[in-house]
C-alpha positions in Angstrom: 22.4 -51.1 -50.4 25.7 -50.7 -48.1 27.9 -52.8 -49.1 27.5 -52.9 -52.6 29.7 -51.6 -55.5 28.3 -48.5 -57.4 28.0 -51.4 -60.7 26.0 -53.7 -58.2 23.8 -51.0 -57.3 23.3 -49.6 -61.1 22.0 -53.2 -61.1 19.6 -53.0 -58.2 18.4 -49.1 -59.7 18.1 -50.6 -63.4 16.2 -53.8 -62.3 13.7 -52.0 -59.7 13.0 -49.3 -62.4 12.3 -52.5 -64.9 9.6 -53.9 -62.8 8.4 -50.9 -62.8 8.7 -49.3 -66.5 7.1 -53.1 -66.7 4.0 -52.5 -65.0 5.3 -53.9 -61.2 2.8 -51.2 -59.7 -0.5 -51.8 -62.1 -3.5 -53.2 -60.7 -4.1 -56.8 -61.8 -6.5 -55.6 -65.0 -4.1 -53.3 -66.4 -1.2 -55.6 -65.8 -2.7 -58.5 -67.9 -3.8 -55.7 -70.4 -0.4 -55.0 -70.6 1.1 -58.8 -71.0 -1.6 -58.5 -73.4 0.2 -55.3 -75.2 3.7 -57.3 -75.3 2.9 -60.4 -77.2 1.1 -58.5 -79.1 3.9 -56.2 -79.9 6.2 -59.1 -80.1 4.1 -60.4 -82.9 4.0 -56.9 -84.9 7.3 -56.2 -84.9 8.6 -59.8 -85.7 6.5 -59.7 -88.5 7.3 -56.5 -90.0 10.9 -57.4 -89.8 10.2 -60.9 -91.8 8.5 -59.1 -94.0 11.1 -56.4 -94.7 13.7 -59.5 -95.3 11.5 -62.0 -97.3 10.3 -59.9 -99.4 11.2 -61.1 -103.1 10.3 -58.0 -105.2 11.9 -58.2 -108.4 11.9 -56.1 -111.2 13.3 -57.0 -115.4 15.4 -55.0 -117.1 17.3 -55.4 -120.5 21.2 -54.7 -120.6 20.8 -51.5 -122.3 18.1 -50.6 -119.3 20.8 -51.1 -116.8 23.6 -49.4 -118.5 26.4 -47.7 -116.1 26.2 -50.6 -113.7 29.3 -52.7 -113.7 30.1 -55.6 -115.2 30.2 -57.4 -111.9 26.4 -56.2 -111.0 25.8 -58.6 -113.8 27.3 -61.9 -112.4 24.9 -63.4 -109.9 21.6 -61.7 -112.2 19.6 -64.8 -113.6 18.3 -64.2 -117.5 14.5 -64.7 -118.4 13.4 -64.2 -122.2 10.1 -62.0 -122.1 8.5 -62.0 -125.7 11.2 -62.6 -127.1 13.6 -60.2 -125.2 16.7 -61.0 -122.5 15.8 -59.3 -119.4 18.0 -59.4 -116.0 16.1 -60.3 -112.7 17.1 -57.9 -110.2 15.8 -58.1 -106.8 14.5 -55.1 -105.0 17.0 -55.1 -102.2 19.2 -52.4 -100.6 22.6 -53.1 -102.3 21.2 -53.5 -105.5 18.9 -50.5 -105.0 21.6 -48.2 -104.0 23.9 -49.4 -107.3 20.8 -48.9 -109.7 20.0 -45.6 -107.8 23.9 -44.2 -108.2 24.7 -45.7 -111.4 22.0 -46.1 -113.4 22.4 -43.5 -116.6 18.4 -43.9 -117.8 16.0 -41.7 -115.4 13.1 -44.2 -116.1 15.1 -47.5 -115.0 15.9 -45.4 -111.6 12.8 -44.0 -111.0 11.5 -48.1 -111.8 13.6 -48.8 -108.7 12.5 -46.3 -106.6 9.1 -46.5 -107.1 9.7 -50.5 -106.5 11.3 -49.7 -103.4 9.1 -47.8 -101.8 5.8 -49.6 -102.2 7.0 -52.6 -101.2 5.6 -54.5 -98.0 2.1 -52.9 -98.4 1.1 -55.1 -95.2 4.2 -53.3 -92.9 1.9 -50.0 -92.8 -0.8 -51.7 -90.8 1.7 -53.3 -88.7 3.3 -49.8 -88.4 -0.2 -48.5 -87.0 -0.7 -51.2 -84.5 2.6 -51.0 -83.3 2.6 -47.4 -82.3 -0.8 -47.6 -81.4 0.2 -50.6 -78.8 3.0 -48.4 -77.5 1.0 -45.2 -77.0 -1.6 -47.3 -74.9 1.4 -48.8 -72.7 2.7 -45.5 -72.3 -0.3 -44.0 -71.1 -1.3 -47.4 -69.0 2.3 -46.5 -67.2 2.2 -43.1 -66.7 3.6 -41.1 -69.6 2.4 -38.8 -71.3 3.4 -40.6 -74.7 5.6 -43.6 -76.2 8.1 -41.4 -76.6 8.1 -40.1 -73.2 8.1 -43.6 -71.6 11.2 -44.8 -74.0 13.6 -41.3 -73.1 13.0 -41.4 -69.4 15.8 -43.8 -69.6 18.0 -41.6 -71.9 20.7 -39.1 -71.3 18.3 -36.7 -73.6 15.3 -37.5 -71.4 12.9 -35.2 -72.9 10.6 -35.6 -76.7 10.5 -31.5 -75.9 14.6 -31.5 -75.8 14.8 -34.0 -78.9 12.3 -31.5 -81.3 14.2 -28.5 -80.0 17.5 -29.7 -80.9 16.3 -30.9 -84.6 14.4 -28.4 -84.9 17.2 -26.1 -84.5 19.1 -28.4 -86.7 16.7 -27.9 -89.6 16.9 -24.2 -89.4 19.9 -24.8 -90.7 19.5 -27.4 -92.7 17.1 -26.5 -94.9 18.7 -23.3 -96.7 21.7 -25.1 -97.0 19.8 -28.4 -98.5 17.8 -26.0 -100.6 20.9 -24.6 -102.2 22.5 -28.1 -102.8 18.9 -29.4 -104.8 18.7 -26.7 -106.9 22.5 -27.3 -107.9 21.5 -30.9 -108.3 18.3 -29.2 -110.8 20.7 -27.2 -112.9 22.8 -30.8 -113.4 20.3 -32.9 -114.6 18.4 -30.3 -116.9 22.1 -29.7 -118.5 22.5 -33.4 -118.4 18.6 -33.6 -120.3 19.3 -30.8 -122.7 23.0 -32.7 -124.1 21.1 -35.9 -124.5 17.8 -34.2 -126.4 15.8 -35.1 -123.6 12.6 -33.3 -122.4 13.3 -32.2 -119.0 10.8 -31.9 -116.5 12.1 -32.2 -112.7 14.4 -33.2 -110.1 12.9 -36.2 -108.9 13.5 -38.6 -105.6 15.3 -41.1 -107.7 17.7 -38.7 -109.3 19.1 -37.9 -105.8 22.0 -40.4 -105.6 23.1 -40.3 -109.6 23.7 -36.8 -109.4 25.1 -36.5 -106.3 27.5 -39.0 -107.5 27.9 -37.0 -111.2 28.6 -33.5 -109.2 31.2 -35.1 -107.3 32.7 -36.7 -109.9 32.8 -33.9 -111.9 33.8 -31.1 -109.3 36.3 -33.7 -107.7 37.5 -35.8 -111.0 36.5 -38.6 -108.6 36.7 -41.9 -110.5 34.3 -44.1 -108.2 35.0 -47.3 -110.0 38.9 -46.8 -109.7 38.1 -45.6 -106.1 36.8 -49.0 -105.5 39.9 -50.7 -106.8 41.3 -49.6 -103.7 39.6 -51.4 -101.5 39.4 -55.2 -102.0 37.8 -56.2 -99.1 40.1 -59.3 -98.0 42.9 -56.5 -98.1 40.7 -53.7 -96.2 39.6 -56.8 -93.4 43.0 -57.1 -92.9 44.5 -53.6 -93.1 41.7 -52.5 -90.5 42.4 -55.4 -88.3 46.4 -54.2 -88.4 45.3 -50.4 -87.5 43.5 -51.6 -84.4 46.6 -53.7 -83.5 48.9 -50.3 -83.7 46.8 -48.2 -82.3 44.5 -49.9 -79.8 47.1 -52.7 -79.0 44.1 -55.6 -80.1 45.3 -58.5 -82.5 42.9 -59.8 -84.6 43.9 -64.1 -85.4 41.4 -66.1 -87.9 40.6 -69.2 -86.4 38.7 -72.3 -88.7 35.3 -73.1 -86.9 32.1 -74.0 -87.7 30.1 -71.1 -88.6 26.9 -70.6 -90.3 28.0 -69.9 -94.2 31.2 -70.8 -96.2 31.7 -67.4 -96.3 31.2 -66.3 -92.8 34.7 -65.9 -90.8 35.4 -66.3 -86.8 38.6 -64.1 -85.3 39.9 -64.8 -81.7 40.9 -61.0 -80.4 43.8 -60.6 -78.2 45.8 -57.8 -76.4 48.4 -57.2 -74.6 46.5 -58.9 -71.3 45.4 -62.5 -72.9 42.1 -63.3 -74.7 39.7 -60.7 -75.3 36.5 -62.1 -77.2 35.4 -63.4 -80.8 34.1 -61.6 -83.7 32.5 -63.0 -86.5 32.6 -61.2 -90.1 29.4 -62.0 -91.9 29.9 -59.3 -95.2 28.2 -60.3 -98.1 25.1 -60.4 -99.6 22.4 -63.3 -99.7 19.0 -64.6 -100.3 17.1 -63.7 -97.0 20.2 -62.8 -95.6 19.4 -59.1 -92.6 19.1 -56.6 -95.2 21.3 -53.9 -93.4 24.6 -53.7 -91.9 24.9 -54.5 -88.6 26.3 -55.7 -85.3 24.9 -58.3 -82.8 25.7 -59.7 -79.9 25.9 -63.8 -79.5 28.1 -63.8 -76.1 28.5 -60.8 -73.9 30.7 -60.4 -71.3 30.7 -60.6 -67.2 32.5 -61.9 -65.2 31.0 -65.2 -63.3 30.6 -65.6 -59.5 34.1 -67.9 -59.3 35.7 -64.3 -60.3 35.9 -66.0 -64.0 35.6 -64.1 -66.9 33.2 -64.6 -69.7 34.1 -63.3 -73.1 31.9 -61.2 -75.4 31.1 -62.8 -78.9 30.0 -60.8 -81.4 29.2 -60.4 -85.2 29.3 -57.9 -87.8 26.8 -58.1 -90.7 26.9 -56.2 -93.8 25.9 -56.9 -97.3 28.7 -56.4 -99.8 28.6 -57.5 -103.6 30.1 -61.2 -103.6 33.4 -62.1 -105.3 31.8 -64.0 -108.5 33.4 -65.7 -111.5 36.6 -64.4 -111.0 35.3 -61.0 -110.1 36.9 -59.4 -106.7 34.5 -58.1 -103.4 35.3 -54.7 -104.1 34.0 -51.7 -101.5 32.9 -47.9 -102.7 34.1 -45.1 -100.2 30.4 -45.3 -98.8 31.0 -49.1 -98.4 33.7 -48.4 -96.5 32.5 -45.8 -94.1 29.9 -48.9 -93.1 32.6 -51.3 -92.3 34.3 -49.4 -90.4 30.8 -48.0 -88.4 29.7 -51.3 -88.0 33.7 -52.3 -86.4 33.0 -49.4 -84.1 30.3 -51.7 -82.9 32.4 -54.5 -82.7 35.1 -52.6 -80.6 32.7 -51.1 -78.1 31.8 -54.7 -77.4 35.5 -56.1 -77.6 36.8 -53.8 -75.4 34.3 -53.4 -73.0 34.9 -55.0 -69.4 31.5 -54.7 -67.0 30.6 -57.1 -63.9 27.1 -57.4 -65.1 25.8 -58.9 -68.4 23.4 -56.3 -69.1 25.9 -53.4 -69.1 28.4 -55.0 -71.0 29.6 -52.7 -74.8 26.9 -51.4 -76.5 24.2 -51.4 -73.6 24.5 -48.0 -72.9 22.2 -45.0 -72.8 20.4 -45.6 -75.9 21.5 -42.0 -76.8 25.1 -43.0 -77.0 25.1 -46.5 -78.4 26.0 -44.9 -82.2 28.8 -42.4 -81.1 31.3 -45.0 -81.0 30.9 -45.6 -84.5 30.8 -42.4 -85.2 33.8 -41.9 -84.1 35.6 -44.8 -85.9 34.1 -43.4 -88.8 36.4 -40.0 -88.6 39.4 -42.5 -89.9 38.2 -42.7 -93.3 38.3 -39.1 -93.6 41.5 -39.1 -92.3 43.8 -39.2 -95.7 46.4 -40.8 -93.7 44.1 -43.8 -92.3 43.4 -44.1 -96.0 46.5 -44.4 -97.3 46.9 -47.3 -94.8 43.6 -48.7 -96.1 43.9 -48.4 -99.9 45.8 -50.9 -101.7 45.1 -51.9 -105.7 44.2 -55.5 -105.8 45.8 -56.3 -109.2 49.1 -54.3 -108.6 49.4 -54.0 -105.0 49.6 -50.4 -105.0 48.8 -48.1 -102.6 45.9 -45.4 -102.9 47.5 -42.5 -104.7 47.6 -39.4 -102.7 45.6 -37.0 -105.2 42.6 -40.0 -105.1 42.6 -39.4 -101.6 42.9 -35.4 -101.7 39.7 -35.8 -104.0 38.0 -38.2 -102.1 38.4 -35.8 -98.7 37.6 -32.5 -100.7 34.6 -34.2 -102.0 33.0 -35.0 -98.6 31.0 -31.4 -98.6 28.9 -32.7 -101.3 25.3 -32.1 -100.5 25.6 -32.6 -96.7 22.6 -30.6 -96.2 20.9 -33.1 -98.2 22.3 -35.5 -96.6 21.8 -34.7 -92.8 18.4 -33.1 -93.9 17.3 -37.2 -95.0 18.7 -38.2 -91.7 16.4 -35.4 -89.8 13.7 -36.2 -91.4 13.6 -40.0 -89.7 14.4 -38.3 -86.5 11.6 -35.9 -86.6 9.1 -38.1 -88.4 10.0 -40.9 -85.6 9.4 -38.4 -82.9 6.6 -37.0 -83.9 4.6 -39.9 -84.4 5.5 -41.4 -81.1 4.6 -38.1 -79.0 1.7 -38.0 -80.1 -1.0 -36.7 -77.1 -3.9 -38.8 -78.4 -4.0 -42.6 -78.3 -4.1 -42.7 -82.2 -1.9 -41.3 -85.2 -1.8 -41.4 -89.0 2.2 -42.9 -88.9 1.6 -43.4 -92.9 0.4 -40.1 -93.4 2.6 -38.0 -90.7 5.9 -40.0 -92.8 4.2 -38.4 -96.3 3.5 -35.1 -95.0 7.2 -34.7 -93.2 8.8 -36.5 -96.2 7.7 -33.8 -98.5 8.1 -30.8 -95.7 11.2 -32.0 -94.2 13.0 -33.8 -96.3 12.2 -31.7 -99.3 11.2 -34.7 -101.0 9.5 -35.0 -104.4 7.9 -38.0 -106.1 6.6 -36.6 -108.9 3.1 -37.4 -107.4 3.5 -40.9 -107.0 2.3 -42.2 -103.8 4.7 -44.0 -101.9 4.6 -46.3 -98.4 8.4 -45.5 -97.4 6.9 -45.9 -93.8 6.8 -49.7 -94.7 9.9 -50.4 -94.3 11.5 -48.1 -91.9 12.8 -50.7 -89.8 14.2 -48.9 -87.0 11.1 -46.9 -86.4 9.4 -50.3 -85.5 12.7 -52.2 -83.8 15.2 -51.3 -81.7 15.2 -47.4 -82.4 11.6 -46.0 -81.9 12.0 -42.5 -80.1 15.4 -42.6 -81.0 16.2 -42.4 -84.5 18.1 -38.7 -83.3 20.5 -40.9 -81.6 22.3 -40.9 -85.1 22.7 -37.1 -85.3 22.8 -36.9 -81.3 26.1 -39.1 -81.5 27.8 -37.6 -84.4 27.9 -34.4 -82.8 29.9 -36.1 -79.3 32.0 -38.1 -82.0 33.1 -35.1 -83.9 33.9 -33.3 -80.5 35.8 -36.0 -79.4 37.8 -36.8 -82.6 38.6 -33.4 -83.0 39.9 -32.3 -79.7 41.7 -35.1 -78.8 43.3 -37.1 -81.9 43.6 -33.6 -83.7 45.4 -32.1 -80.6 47.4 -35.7 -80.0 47.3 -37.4 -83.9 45.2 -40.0 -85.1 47.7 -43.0 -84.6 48.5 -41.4 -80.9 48.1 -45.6 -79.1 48.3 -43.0 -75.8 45.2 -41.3 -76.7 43.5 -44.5 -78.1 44.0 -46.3 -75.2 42.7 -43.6 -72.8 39.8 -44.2 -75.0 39.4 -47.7 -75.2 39.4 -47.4 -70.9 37.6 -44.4 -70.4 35.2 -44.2 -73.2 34.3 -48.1 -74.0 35.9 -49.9 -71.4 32.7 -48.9 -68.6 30.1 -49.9 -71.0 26.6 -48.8 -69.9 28.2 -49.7 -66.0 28.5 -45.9 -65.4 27.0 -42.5 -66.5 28.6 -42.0 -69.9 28.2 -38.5 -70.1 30.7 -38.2 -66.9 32.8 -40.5 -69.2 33.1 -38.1 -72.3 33.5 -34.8 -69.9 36.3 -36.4 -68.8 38.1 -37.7 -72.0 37.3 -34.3 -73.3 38.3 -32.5 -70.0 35.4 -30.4 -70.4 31.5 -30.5 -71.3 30.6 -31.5 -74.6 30.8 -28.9 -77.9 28.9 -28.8 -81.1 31.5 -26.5 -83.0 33.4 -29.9 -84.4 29.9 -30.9 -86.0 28.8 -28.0 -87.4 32.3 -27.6 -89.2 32.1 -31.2 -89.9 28.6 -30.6 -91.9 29.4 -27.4 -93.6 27.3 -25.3 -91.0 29.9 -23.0 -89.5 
């Protein structure tokens, strides 16, 4: 390969290792067996997704049923008379789930939610069970010892072995810390049962996010729904889109276009240098609409054999409650830490400039494709970056400092929790795709590590979360610990260089935006973070960040 540029040659290494990770080297049998495998897999997962995002669960409930959700919950709810009573239709989706979850002051209309929740899309768990039972066979057809093997070979963390050592030394941790936090959580709602003249029995899976949100607002005096006032999402869109401007020299410019909902936006990005790309802001909710938040690509970028360059297009999707009947699009702290996650997406594809198509933003290491996010995300915990950010949307006032002192002290609250729910999907995702036998329960392995792990507790009910764990199935199977993998080189990063150099430091930014997600997946990334950091990687930052040090 003399001659060739160390991205050309990536190229040639990638596309030779394809063929083979693709069954290049199989004997005819085995390699229609495994064209065989691939539709078939193509198939499962498609399906499982559509079923995840068609699925019209709904459940009634009376006004008094849903009290302590907002009036603007209320807007886009249709009314059905059941013998005789009103009822709201609320569909079992994620953003109204969370707000019925948080908000909801009667235990039984929260535990109706969860329960609806998570026995939805029955069908999914025999989807689940073909598709990892499809990707064990591959596996083995190829070589490995297991799916997961196969899939981390191409990893920085190349090893299932290194993975379970690294949660498992995580939940060490974890779970005294998670323990503590749960039985604070206990003592809160049998207070909470005992003022109301209520029978109290337990602490429950679907009292997790009300009394997470109580404690906080009672340790904190956190207001959530004056919190929220804050941040009008035209404003925040904006605001964000101004930061990036100061700090990483990009200028965000809406442009009309035809686009594929009224409420869908296009922005041409520039800098300093001419064009840069589009992005497309796709926020709110609707019917059949991706359930989660998001980033895809439409257009990455290369550069064409004249020498021309082709500019990345991409789009951000989240699902935000709609401005309705006069009622603003207003965004929680939570709400806001996805925005700006899913921008950090949307930068790492702006600002990446590769040769090559298939190394352009986000393709990299599958290991590191979250830490740019993760990294964004440091800004809203950053009371300065907030004080940018928060502006009333009546008077035009900006966030008060002691709202924001409460909203960073509050950030503690029941992070073992927390990072214990996010270890349980990296272990449970793992463990059912490392598997040494052709077959495993992936149903039964989710109950069992749900209850273990996650210190879950349904009250006996039996429940098919595995049905809808989406990124165990698509895009993320062996590598749900990418999440707390990433978090830990974001926290190193933010720490040692913007808390060294200050968060609106363009200098530092910039040496970011070139060394960090300039390459793309075009070099090896982990030479790329030594040397923004100037040395090897540290976990200290992340274990402060969490609580554990």
């Amino acid at each position: 390969m003399d001659g060739l540029c160390s991205e050309d040659k990536l190229l040639v290494e990638r596309m030779v290792n394809g063929y083979c990770r693709s069954g290049l080297l199989l004997d005819e049998d085995k390699r229609n067996r495994l064209c065989d495998i691939e539709s078939q897999l193509a198939k499962t997962v498609a399906e499982f997704t559509a079923n995840i995002s068609n699925d019209a669960s709904k459940l009634l409930f009376t006004r008094n049923e849903l009290s302590g959700l907002p009036a603007t919950f209320f807007a886009d709810k249709p009314l059905v008379t059941t013998n005789g009573v009103e009822k709201y239709v609320v569909c079992v989706t994620k953003p109204n789930s969370m707000l019925v979850l948080r908000l909801a002051t009667l235990e039984e209309t929260r535990k109706a939610m969860y329960v609806a929740l998570f026995t939805k899309c029955p069908n999914n768990i025999e989807l689940l069970q073909q598709a990892v039972d499809l990707r064990q066979e591959k596996a083995k057809m190829l070589g490995f010892k297991s799916h997961a093997s196969y899939t981390l070979d191409a990893l920085s963390m190349n090893n299932p072995d290194m993975v379970l050592d690294m949660l498992n030394t995580l939940r060490t941790q974890l779970t005294p810390m998670a323990r503590r936090e749960l039985a604070q959580l206990r003592a809160i709602k049998q207070a909470d049962c005992e003022s109301k003249g209520l029978e109290f029995t337990d602490f429950y899976d679907w009292d997790l996010a009300y009394y997470k949100r109580t404690k906080t607002e009672r340790t904190h005096n956190i207001d959530t729904t004056l919190i929220k006032s804050y941040f009008h999402v035209p404003d925040v869109v904006c605001r964000l889109f101004a930061l990036f401007e100061e700090i990483m020299q990009l200028r965000f410019c809406k442009v009309d276009a035809s686009v594929w909902h009224p409420l869908v936006e296009l922005y041409e990005v520039w800098d300093t240098n001419g064009f840069v790309g589009h992005c497309y802001l796709d926020l709110y909710a609707r019917p059949r609409k991706y359930a989660n938040g998001a980033t895809f690509h439409i257009r990455s970028g290369f550069t064409r054999k004249t020498g021309a360059r082709e500019y990345p297009a991409v789009a951000l999707v989240t699902n935000f409650v709609q401005p309705t009947n006069g009622e603003p699009a207003l965004l929680s702290h939570a709400n806001l830490k996805t925005l700006v996650h899913e921008m950090g997406h949307v930068l790492h594809n702006l600002c990446s400039v590769t040769k090559w198509s298939m190394f352009h933003g986000t393709r990299v290491c599958r290991d590191f494709v979250e830490c740019p996010s993760q990294m964004l995300e440091n800004l809203i915990w950053t009371p300065s970056v907030l004080q940018k950010l928060g502006v009333h949307y009546q008077t035009k006032q900006p966030i008060p400092l002691c709202i924001v002192d409460a909203i960073i002290a509050a950030k503690p609250q029941v992070a073992g929790v927390f990072y214990l729910q996010k270890l349980f999907y990296a272990v449970y995702d793992i463990s059912i795709y490392h598997s040494p036998s052709l077959h495993v329960d992936a149903s039964l392995v989710y109950n069992t590590l749900e209850k273990n792990v996650a210190l879950c507790n349904t009250g006996g009910i039996e429940t098919i979360g595995a049905a809808t764990t989406r990124q165990v199935v698509r895009g993320y199977d062996s590598k749900c610990f990418v999440y707390l993998w990433g978090q830990a080189l974001a926290a190193d990063m933010f720490s040692t260089r913007f808390g060294r150099d200050g968060v609106f430091n363009q200098q530092t930014w910039m040496e970011y935006r070139n060394v960090i997600l300039r390459p793309g997946g075009s070099t090896d990334i982990m030479n790329c973070v030594h040397q923004f950091l100037g040395r090897k990687p540290q976990y200290n930052a992340f274990f402060t960040q969490i609580g554990l040090d």
